[in-house]
C-alpha positions as CSV (number, residue, x, y, z in Angstrom):
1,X,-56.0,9.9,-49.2
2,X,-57.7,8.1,-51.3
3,X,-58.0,4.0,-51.7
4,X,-56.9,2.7,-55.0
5,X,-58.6,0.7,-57.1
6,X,-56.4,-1.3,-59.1
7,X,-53.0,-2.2,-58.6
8,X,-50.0,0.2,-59.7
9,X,-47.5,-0.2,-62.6
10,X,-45.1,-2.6,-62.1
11,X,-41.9,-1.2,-61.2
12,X,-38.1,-2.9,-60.8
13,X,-36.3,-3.8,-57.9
14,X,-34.0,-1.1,-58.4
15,X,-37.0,0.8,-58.0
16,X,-38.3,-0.1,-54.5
17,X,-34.3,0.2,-53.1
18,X,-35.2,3.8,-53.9
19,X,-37.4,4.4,-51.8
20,X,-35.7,4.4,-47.9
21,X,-38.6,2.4,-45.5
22,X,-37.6,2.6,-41.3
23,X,-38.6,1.7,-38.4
24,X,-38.7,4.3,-35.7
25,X,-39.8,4.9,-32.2
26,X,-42.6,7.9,-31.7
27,X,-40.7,9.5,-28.6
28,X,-43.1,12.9,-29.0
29,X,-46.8,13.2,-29.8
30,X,-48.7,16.4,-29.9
31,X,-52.4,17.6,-30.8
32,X,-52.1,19.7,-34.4
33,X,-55.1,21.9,-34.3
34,X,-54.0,24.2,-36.9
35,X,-53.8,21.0,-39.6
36,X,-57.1,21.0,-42.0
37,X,-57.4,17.8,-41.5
38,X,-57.3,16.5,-37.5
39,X,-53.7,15.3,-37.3
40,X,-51.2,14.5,-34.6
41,X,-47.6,15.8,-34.4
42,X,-45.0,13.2,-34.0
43,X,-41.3,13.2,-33.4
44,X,-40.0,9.7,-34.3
45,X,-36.4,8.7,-33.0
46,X,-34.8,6.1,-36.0
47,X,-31.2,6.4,-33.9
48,X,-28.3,6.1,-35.5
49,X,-27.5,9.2,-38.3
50,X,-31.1,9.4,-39.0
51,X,-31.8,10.6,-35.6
52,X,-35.0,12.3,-34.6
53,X,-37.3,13.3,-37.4
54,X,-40.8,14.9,-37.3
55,X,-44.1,13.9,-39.3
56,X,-47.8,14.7,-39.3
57,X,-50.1,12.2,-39.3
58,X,-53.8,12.2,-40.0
59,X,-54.4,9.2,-37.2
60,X,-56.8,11.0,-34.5
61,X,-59.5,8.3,-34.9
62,X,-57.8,5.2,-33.6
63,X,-55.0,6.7,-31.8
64,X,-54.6,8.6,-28.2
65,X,-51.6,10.8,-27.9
66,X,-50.2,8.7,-24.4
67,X,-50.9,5.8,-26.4
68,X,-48.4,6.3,-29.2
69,X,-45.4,7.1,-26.9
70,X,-42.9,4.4,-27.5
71,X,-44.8,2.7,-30.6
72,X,-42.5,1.6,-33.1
73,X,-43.4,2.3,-37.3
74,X,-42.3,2.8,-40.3
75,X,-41.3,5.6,-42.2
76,X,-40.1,7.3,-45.3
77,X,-37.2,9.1,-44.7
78,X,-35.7,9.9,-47.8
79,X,-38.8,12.1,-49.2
80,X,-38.0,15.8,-49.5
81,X,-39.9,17.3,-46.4
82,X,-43.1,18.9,-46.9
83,X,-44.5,21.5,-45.5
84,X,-47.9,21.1,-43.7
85,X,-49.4,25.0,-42.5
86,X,-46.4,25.8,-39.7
87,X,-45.0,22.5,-39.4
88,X,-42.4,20.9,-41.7
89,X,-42.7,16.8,-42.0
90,X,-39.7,15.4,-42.5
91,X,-40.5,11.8,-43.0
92,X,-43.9,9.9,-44.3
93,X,-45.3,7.5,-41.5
94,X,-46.8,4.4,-42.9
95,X,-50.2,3.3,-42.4
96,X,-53.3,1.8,-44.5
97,X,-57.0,2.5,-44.4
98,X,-59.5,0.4,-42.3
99,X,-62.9,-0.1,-43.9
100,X,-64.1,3.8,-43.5
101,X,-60.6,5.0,-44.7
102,X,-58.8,5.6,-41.5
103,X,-55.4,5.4,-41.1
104,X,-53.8,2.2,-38.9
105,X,-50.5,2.4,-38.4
106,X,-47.8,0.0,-39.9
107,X,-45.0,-1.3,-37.6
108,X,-43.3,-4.7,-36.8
109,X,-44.7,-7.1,-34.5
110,X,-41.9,-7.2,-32.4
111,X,-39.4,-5.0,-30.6
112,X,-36.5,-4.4,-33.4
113,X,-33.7,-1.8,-33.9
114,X,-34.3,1.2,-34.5
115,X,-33.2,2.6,-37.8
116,X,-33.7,-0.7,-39.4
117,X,-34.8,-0.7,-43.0
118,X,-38.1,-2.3,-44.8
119,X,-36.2,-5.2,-46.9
């Protein structure tokens, strides 16, 4: 994905409600070979009537798949899910680019509940 360059349209508060931002815990992580780009399989529990929800993820170069067990981020959860060669992504995990435009992760610093949504 590409970096913008300026900042986007202003939009109205209604606007951002729209758009349904959780935290969840990754419970599953799995290599995703057959992704174009290299990607990791995740299954992130949001508890509650969300409940488990998979998502690709193009985060190979800073994360280990041991290492994400039990990390908590955020996610879109109310985006249609989108198919990705076999496997269907139901949510859009969060992250931003570090200087050479790899993705880092975005989740709180602290333990919270899962489910919880970005306000």
């Amino acid at each position: 994905m590409s970096q913008p360059t300026e900042i986007a349209a202003a939009i109205g508060f209604d606007d951002f409600l729209k758009v349904d931002i959780r935290v969840g815990t990754i419970v599953e992580a799995a290599p995703f070979p057959e992704a174009r780009k290299p990607a990791i399989k995740l299954v992130i529990d949001f508890g509650g009537t969300i409940g488990r929800k998979k998502s690709s993820a193009q985060i190979t170069r800073h994360y280990r798949l041991e290492d994400l067990l039990g990390r908590q981020v955020l996610a879109v959860v109310n985006f249609p899910p989108r198919q990705i060669g076999k496997f269907m992504s139901e949510v859009l995990t969060l992250g931003v680019p570090d200087s050479d435009g790899e993705v880092v992760l975005i989740g709180p610093s602290l333990d919270v509940p899962k489910g919880g949504r970005l306000y």
